[in-house]
C-alpha positions as CSV (number, residue, x, y, z in Angstrom):
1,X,58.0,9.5,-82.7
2,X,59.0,10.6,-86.2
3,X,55.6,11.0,-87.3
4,X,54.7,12.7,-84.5
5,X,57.0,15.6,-84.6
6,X,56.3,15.7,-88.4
7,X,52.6,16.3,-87.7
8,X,53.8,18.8,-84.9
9,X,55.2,21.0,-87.9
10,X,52.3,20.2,-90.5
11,X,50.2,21.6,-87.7
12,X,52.3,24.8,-86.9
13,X,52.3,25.5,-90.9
14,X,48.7,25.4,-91.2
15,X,47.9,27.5,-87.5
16,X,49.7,29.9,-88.7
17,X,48.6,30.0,-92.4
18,X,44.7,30.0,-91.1
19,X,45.5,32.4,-88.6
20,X,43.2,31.4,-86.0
21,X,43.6,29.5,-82.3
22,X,46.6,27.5,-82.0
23,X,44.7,24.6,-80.9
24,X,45.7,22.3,-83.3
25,X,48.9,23.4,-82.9
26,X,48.9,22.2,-78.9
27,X,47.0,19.1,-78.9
28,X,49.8,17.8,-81.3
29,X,52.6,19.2,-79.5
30,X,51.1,18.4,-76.0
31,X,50.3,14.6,-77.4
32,X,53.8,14.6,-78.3
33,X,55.4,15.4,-75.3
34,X,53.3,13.1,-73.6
35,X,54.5,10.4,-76.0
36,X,58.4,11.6,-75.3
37,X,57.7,11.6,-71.3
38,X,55.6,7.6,-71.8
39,X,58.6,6.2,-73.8
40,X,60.9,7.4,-71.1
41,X,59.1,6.7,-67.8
42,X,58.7,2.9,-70.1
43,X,62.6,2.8,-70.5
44,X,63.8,4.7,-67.2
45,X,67.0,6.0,-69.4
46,X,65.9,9.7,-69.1
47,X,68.7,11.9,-68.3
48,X,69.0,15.7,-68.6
49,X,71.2,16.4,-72.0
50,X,73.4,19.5,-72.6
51,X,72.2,20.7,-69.1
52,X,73.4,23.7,-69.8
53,X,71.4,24.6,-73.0
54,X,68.3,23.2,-71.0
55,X,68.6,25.2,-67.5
56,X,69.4,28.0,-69.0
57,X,65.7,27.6,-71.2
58,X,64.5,27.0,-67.7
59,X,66.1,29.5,-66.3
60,X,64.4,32.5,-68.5
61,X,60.8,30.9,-68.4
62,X,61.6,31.1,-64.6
63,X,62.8,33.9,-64.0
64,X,59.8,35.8,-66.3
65,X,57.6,34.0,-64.2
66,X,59.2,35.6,-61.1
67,X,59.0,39.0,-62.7
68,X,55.1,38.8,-63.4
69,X,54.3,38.2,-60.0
70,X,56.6,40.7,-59.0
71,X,55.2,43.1,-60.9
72,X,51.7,42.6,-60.7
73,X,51.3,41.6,-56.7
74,X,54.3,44.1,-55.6
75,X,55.2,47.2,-57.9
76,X,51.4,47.0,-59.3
77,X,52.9,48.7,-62.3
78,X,50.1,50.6,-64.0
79,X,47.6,49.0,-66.1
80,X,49.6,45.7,-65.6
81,X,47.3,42.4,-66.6
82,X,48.7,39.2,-65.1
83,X,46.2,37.3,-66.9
84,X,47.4,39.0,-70.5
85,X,50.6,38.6,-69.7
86,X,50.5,35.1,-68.6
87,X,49.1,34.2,-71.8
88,X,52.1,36.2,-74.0
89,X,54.6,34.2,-71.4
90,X,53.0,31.0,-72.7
91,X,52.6,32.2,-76.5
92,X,56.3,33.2,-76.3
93,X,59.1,31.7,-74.0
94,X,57.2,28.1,-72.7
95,X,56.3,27.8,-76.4
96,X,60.5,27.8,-77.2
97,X,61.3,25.2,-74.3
98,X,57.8,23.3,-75.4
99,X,59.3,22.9,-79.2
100,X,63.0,22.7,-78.5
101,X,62.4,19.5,-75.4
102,X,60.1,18.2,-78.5
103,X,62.0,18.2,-80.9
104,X,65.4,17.4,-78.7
105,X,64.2,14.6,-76.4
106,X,61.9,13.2,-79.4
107,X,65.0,12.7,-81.6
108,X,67.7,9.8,-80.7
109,X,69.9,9.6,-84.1
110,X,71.6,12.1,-86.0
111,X,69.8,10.3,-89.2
112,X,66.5,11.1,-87.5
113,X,67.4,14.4,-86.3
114,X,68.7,15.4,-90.3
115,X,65.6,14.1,-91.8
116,X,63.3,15.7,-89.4
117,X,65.5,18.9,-90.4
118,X,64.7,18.4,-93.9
119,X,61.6,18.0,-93.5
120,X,61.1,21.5,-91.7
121,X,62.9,23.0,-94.4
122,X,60.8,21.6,-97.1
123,X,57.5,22.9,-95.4
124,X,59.1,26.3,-95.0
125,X,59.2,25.8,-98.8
126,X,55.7,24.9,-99.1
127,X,54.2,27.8,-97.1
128,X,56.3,30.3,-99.1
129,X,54.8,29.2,-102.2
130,X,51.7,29.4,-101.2
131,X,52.4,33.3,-100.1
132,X,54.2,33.4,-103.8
133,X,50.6,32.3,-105.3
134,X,49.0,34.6,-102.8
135,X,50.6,38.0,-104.3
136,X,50.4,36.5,-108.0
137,X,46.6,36.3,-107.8
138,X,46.6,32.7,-108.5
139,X,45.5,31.4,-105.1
140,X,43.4,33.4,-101.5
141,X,44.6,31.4,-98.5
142,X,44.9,32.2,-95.0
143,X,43.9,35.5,-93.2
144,X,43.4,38.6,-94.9
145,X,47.3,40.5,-94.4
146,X,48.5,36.9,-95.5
147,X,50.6,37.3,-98.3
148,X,49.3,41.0,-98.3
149,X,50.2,43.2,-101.5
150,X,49.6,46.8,-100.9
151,X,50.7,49.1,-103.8
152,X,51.5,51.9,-101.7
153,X,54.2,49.6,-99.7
154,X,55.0,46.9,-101.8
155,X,56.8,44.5,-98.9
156,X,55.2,40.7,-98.4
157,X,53.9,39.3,-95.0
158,X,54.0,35.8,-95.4
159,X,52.6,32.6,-92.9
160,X,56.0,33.7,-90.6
161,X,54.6,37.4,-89.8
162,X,56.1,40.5,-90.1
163,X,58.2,41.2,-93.2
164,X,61.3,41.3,-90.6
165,X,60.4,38.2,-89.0
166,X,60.0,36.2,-92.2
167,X,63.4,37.7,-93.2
168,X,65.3,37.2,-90.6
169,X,64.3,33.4,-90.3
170,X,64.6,32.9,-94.4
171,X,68.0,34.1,-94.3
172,X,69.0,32.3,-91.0
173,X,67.3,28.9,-93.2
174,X,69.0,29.6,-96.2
175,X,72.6,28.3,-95.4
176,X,70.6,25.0,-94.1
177,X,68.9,24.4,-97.4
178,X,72.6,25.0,-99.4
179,X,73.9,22.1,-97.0
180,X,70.6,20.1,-98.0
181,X,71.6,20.1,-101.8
182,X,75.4,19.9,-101.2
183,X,74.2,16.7,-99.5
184,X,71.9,15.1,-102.4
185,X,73.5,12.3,-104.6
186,X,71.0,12.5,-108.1
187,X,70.5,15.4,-110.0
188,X,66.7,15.6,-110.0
189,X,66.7,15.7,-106.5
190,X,69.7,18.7,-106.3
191,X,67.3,20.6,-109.1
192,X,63.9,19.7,-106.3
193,X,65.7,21.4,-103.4
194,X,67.6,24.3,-105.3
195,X,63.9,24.8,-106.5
196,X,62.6,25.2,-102.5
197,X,66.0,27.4,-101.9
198,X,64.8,29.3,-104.9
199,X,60.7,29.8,-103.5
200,X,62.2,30.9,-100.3
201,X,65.1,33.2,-101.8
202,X,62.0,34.6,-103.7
203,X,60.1,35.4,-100.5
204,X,62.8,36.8,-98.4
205,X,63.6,39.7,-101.8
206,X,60.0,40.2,-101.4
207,X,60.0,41.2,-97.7
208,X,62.3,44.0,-98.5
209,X,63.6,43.4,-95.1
210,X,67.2,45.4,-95.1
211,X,67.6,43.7,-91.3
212,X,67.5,40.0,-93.0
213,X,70.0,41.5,-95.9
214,X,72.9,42.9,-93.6
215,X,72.4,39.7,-91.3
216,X,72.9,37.8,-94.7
217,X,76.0,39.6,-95.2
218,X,77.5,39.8,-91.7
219,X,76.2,36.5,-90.3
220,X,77.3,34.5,-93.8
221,X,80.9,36.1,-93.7
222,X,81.2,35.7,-89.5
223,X,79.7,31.9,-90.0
224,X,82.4,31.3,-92.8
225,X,85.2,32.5,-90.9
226,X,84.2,30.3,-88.0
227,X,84.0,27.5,-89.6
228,X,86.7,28.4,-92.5
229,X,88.5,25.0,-91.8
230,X,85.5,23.0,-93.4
231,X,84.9,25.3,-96.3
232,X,86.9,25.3,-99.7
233,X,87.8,28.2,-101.6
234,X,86.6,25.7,-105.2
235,X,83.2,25.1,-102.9
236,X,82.6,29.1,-102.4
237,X,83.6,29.7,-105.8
238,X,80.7,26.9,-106.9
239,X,78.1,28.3,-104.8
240,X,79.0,31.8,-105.7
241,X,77.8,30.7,-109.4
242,X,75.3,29.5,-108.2
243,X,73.8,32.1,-106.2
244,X,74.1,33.9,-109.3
245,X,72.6,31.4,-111.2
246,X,69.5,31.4,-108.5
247,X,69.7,35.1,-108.8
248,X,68.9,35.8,-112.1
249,X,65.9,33.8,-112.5
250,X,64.5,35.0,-108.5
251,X,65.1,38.2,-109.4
252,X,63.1,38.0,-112.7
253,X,60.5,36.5,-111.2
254,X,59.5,38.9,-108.2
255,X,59.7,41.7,-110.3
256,X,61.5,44.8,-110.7
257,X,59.1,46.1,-107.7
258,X,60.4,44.3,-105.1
259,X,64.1,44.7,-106.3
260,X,63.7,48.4,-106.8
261,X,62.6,48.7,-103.2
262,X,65.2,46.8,-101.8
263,X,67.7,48.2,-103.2
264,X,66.0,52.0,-102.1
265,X,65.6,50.4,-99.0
266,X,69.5,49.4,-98.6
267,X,71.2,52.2,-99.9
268,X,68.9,54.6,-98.6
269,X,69.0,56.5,-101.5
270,X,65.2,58.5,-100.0
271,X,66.1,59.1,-96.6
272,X,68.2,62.2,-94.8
273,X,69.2,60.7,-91.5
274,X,70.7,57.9,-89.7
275,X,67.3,57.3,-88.1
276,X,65.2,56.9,-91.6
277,X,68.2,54.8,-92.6
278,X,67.3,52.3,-90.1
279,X,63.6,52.7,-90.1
280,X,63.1,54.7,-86.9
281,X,65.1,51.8,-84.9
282,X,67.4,53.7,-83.6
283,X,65.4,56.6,-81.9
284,X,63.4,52.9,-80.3
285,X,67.1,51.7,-79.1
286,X,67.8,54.8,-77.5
287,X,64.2,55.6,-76.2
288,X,64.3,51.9,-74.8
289,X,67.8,52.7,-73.1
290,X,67.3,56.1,-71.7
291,X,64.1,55.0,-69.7
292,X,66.3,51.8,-68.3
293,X,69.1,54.1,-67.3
294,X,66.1,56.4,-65.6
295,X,65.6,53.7,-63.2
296,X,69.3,52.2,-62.7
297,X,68.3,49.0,-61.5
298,X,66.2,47.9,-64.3
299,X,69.8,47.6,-66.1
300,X,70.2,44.4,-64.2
301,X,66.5,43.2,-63.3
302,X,64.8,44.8,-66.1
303,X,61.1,45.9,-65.4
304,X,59.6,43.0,-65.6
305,X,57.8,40.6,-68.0
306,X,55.5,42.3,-70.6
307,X,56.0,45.7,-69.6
308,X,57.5,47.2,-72.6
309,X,53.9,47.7,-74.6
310,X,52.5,48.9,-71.5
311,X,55.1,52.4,-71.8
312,X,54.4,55.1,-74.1
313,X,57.0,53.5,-77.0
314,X,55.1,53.7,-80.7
315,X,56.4,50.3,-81.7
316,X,58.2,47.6,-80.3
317,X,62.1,47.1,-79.8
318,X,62.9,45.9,-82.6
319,X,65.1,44.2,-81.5
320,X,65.3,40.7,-79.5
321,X,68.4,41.2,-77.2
322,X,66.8,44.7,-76.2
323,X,63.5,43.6,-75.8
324,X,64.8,40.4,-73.1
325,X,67.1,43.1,-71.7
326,X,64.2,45.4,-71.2
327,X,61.6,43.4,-69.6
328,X,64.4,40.4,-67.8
329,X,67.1,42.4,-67.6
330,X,70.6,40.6,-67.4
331,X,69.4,37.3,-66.7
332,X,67.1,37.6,-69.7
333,X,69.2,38.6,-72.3
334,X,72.4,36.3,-70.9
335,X,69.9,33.1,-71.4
336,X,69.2,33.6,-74.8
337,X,73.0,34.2,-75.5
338,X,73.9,31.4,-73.4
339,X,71.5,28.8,-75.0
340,X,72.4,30.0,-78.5
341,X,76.2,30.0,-77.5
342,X,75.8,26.2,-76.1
343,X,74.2,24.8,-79.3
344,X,76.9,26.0,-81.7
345,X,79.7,25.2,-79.5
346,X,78.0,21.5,-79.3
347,X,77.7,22.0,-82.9
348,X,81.3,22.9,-83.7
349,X,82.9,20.4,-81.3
350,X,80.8,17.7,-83.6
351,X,82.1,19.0,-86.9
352,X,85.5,18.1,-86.3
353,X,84.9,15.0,-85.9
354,X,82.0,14.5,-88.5
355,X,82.4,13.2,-92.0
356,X,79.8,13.6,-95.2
357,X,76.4,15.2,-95.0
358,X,76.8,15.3,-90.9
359,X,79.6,18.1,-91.4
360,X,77.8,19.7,-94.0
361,X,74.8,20.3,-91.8
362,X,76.2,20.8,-89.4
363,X,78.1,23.4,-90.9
364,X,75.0,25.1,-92.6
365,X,73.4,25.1,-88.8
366,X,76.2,27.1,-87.3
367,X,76.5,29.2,-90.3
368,X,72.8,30.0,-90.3
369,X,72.8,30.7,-86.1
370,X,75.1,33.3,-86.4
371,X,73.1,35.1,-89.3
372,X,70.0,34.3,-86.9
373,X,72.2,36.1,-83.9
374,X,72.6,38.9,-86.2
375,X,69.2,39.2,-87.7
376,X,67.1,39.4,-84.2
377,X,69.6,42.6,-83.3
378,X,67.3,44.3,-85.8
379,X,63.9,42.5,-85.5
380,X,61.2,41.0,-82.6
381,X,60.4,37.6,-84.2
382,X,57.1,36.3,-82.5
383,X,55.8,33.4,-85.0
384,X,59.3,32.0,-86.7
385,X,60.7,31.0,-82.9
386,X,58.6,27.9,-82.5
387,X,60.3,26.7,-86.3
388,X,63.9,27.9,-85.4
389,X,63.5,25.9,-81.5
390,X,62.7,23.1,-83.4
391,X,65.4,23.9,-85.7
392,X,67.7,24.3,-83.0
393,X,66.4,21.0,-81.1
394,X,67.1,18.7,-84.0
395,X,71.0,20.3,-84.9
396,X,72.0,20.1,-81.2
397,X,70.3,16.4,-81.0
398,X,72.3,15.6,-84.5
399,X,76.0,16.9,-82.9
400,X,75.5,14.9,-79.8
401,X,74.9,11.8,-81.7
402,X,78.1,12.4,-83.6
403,X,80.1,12.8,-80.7
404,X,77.7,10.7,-78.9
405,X,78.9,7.4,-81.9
406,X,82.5,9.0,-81.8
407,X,83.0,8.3,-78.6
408,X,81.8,5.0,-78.4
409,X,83.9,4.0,-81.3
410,X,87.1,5.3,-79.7
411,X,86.2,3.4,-76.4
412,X,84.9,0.3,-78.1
413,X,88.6,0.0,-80.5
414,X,90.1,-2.7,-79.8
415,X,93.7,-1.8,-78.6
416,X,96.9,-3.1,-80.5
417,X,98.9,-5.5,-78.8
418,X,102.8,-4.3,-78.2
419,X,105.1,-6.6,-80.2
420,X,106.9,-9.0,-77.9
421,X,110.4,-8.5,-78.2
422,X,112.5,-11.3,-79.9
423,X,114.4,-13.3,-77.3
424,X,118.3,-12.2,-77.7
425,X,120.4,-15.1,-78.4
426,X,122.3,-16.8,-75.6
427,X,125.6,-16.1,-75.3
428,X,128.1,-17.9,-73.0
429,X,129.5,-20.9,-71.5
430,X,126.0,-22.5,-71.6
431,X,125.0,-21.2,-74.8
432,X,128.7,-23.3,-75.8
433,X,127.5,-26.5,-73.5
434,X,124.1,-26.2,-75.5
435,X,125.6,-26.0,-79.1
436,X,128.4,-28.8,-77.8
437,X,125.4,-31.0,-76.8
């Protein structure tokens, strides 16, 4: 099953770096899940884990269901495609629940489920070399805007899409990979993965993306106040030096280009307004919000699946929360929260009672899904989700098993025996008659 879910991310990497169908991509995951549903229907021990997590998955592919009919066979909302849209529902939302039962239901250890994660990481890695070698000349893969270099607007698309989606999901990655080398014994193999930190550090200064830098910022400092009980003030001090010490070189290496327009980019040292500053999101956000409150009801139903390109809006939300309030309304948006909520909870309960390079993933998970929770207020991500659901699958699969063996350990402990009390000494006429005798 291992090798499966390994060639389920292989194939993901290279749909998305040839930019074509996604038929690779499915007969692998479909084969997959097939494989998952055999071993269970051979071992009848299938039973619905973290039910909340899962209906709650459920519940949003559902309900957008729902709303396409809705809207198509009742509203006939103008220009409406059921057919289009059916295909963006199964491109988008079945594609999350698809990966995340994969890569959950297809996992059984924490040990699997941490090398699995690894894994992911290290092809994340390998694709953002590749756009590295793209924008240095010294390789042409993938489809034309791959790893795209335009002088006039020096900002990178990579394999992941959009210069905001790759971003956001670098930086959501990032705190994952630190926990991968906090948790490697040999020095050669701490320099191998501070060298894939470094490639996709590289990448995400290249995107410019000032969404993925502030989610950086507040995510990092709201995941280390959460979880400020595992973290030592000697082990921030360390990484501090050696974010520096990554710095430097990364910094060196993509040029003063790329550095010079983030910075411009942050402190928004060209623009005149609040809506420049935030590269027209805000005139979006209130756009978005001012034809919802139009039409009152849409604040709790939304206006159904896949209606938001069909309304005279220039771009999209950008941002995720807005978009799934939008289109699902409460339901929607209150999945998504739910689902994320569930898995770092799970994840939190499992720290506490974790030990080694469990906590420490662990830890870099929760860390890294509260920048994620952050970065998608400022950005639609369409190609990272099926990467961050497995993501997701395999840290939620890893805390049950460490509560999952903590359990059992506290149930299987043999319990000590009370001491039986010494017998006092007998006293007495017959204790007398027995001494006399």
């Amino acid at each position: 099953m291992r090798a499966l879910l390994v060639i389920v991310i292989a194939a993901s990497i290279y749909t998305d770096l040839i930019g074509k169908t996604h038929t690779v991509e499915n007969v692998t995951l479909y084969a997959t899940l097939m494989a998952i549903a055999l071993q269970f229907a051979v071992r009848r021990d299938f039973r619905v884990q973290l039910p909340e997590l899962t209906f709650s998955l459920l519940l949003l592919v559902t309900y957008a269901a729902i709303s396409m009919f809705v809207t198509a066979e009742l509203v006939h909302f103008p220009r409406y495609d059921i057919w289009s849209s059916f295909v963006d529902l199964k491109v988008t939302l079945i594609s999350w629940n698809l990966f995340f039962f994969a890569f959950f239901y297809g996992t059984r250890t924490a040990k699997e489920a941490q090398g699995l994660m690894k894994f992911l990481l290290l092809a994340v890695s390998a694709a953002n070399l590749i756009t590295i070698t793209n924008v240095a000349g010294i390789t042409d893969i993938g489809i034309d805007t791959f790893g795209y270099d335009d002088p006039s607007n020096p900002r990178v698309k990579g394999i992941f899409g959009h210069e905001n989606e790759t971003g956001a999901m670098l930086a959501a990655l990032l705190p994952g990979y630190i926990a991968v080398v906090e948790c490697q014994r040999g020095l050669i193999a701490r320099l191998f993965w501070i060298g894939a930190m470094m490639v996709s550090i590289a990448v995400l200064f290249m995107t410019s993306s000032r969404g993925a830098i502030v989610a950086l910022l507040i995510g990092g400092a709201w995941g280390a106040y959460v979880c400020r009980r595992y973290l030592s003030m000697q082990r921030a001090m360390k990484w501090g030096m050696i974010a520096l010490g990554v710095a430097v070189p990364v910094l060196a290496f993509v040029g003063y280009r790329y550095w010079d327009l983030l910075v411009r980019r942050l402190t928004g040292s060209s623009t005149t307004n609040v809506d420049e500053l935030s590269s027209g999101r805000t005139e979006l956000w209130i756009e978005g919000l001012g034809t919802m409150i139009n039409k009152p009801s849409s604040l709790l139903i939304g206006y159904g699946w896949d209606t938001w390109v069909l309304l005279p809006f220039r771009y999209v939300p950008h941002n995720q929360y807005l978009w799934l309030w939008f289109e699902l309304g409460l339901v929607g948006v209150g999945c998504l929260i739910f689902a994320f909520r569930s898995s770092v909870v799970t994840a939190l309960k499992a720290i506490k009672v974790a030990e080694g390079d469990s906590r420490r993933m662990l830890v870099g998970y929760v860390v890294g899904m509260l920048i994620l929770a952050v970065g998608i207020f400022f950005a639609n991500l369409w190609i990272p989700w099926p990467y961050l659901w497995a993501y997701i699958a395999l840290a939620t699969r890893s805390a049950l098993s460490v509560l999952s063996v903590r359990q059992e350990s506290s149930v299987n402990r043999p319990r000590e025996q009370p001491a039986v009390p010494a017998l006092p000494i007998l006293r007495g006429a017959r204790g007398r008659a027995n001494v006399s005798s």
